[in-house]
C-alpha positions, 0 to 999 in steps of 0.5 A: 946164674939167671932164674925164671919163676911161674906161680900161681896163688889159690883160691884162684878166680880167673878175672879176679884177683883177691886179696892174697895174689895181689899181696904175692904180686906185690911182693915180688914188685917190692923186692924190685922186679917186674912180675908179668900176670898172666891168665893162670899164672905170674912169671918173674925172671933176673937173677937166681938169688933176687929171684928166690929172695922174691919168692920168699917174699911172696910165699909169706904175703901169700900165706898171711892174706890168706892164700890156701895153695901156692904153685912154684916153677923155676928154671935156672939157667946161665 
């Protein structure tokens, strides 16, 4: 099963990114996927549970760089 995820890390400053984006960024980059940053929000896609696993991982940088609101969008699909 495949996934695709849409977030988007707040505070949110359009055309600057702090601290807390670019840790949940990172993350999900870590984890080995490519995010796409997009104007208002990051969309990741592969597989279900890589994808959840990521997500995991960047709503933990998030929170602890000081994220105040994190918004999550999947779709499952074969």
């Amino acid at each position: 099963m495949q996934a695709r995820a849409e977030f988007t890390v707040e505070p949110f400053v359009d055309g600057n990114p702090g601290p807390h984006v670019l840790a949940a960024v990172d993350a999900v980059r870590v984890s080995g996927l490519d995010p796409q940053i997009g104007p208002f929000a990051t969309v990741v896609e592969g597989d279900a549970v890589h994808v959840t696993d990521a997500l995991l991982a960047m709503l933990t940088a998030a929170r602890r760089t000081g994220a105040t609101r994190v918004s999550v969008q999947i779709d499952f699909h074969d």
